[in-house]
N, C-alpha and C positions, 0 to 999 in steps of 0.2 A: 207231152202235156197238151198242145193244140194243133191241131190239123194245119194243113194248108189251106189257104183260103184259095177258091176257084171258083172264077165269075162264071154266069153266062148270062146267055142274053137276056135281057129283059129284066137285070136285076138279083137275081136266082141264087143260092150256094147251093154247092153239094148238101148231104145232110150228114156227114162227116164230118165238117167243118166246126171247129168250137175255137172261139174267145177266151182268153185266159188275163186278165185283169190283170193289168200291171202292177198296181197296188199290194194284190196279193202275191204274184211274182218277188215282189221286191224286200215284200215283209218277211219272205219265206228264204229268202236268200241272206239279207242280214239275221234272220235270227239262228241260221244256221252255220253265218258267218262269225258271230260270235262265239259260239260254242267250239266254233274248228277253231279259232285260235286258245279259248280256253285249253281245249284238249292237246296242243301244241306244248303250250306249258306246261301244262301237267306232264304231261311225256318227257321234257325237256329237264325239269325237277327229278322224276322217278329215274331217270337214266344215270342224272348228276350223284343225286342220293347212291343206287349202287354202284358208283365207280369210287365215291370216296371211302366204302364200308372195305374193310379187311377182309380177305379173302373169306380163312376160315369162319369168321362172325357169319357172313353173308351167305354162306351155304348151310350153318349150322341153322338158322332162325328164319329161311327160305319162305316156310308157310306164314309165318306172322311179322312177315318185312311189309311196312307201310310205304314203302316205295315199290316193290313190284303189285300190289295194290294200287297203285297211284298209274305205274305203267300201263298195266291189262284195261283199266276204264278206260285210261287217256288212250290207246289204241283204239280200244272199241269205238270211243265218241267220234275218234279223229276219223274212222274209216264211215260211219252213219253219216257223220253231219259235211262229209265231204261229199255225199253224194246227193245229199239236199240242198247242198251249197251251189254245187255245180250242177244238178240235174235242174232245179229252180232257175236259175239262169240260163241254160242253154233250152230247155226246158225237153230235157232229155228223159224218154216216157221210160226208160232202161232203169236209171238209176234213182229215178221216182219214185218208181213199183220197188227198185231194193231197198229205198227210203222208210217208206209205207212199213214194207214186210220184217224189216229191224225192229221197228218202235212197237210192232204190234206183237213179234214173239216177245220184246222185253216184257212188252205188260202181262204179256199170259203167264211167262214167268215167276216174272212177280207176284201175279195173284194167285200160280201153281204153290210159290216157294207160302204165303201168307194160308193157304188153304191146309199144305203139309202142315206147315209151324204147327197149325191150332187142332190137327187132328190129331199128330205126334209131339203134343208140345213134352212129354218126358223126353222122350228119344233128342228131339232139337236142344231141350236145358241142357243135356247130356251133353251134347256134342260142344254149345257153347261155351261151357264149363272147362274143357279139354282144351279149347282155343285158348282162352283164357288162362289157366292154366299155364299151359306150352309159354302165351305171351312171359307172365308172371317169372318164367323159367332165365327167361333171357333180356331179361330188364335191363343189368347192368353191360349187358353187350354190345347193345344197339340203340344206339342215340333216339333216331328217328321212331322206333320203338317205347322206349323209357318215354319221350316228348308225349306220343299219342299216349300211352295208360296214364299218363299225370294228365291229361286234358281230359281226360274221362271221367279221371278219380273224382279230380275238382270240378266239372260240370255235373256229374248227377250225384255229386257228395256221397262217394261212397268208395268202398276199401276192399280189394282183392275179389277174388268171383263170388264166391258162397258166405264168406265170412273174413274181417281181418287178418285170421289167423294162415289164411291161403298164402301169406308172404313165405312163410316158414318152408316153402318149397321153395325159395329163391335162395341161391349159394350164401349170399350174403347176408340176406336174413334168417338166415334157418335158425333154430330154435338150440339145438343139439349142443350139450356141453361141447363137442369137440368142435365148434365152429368158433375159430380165432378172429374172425372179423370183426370190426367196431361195432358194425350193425346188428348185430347178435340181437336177436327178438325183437327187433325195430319195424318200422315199418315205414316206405317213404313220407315224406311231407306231404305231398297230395291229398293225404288221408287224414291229415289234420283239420281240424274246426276252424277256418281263419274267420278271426269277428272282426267287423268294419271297423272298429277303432284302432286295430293291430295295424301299423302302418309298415312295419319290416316284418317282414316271413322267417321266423325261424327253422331253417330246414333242418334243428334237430329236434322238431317236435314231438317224433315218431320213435323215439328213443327208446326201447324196452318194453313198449306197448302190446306187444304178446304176451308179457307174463301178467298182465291186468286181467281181471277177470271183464265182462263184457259189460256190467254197470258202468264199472271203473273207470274202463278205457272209453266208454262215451262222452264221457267228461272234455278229453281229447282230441279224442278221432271220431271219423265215421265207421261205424263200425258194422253195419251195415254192407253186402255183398250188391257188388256192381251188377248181377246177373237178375235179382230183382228190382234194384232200380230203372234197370229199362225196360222192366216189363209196366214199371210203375210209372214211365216217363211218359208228360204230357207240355206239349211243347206251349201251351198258352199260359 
């Protein structure tokens, strides 16, 4: 990041020689320090998270586990921002430039992945739909799972991918005379309307709520598919 500095006579440097601003040195290494220990934790959660999951759960539900989610970023982060941590302080030109060259494929990335979306947004609903979906599948098997779709449902008020009825692919919710579980045609709580004066949650809100026709069950629930509302989400 700065040359060595080399007198000579009469005052002179090489033209090599560059200054690098402590300031900015220092800002670049706490803000990179911060994010490594971020990423520390997260890694440290995501590892905890699959060591307490059941074997079979944790192999069956592998693509939509919000802990190996949580692992793959927190790696990522921990190996960039370690080397902005430590390249910024030693002021090491090596892992500056591998600094540099992370942050700058993520954003290409990124504006690759936003470019796809909106040229292929069928194809992308698609595939989102299928995630979700899959989630939906294995709701009642994984904590860490079941936690993130209920934080979803009730942050952008809304119920299953496409429409409420998407529950009915969950064992427990399924629809189907032959399905013995209590939940039969229900739908979690998450998906319930909780109004401000409600000061206890009734988590059997969702009670037989498939067999409502879609008026009905507005009354209710949100009935409304999670897959439009974040096309519709605006975070202000």
């Amino acid at each position: 990041m700065g040359g060595k500095r080399r007198g000579a006579p009469g005052g002179t440097y090489d033209e090599d020689f560059t200054f690098v601003s402590p300031v900015v040195k220092y800002l670049l290494f706490i803000f990179n320090f911060i994010f490594w220990v971020i990423s520390m934790v997260m890694v440290s959660i995501g590892v905890y998270a699959r060591m307490m999951k059941q074997a079979e759960t944790a192999l069956a539900c592998l693509s939509v586990d919000p802990a190996i989610m949580l692992l793959v970023v927190g790696i990522l982060m921990f190996i960039i921002t370690f080397c902005g941590c430590v390249g910024s302080l030693r002021e090491n030109i090596c892992l500056l430039q591998t600094f540099c060259i992370s942050l700058t494929v993520i954003f290409l990335l990124q504006l690759a992945a936003g470019i796809l979306g909106f040229v292929f947004a069928d194809k992308a609903r698609d595939k989102v739909t299928k995630i979700i979906n899959k989630a939906i599948t294995y709701y009642r098997d994984d904590i860490d799972l079941q936690n993130l779709i209920d934080f979803g449902q009730t942050e952008f008020a809304c119920c299953g991918g496409v429409a409420y009825t998407d529950w009915s692919s969950n064992v427990y919710f399924n629809c189907s005379m032959q399905n013995p579980s209590r939940e039969r045609c229900s739908v979690p709580f998450s998906c319930c309307v909780i109004t401000k004066s409600k000061m206890v949650i009734n988590t059997m809100c969702g009670q037989g709520m498939q067999t409502l026709e879609y008026s009905e069950a507005a009354t209710y629930i949100y009935t409304n598919g999670c897959i439009d509302k974040l096309g519709e989400f605006d975070p202000q």
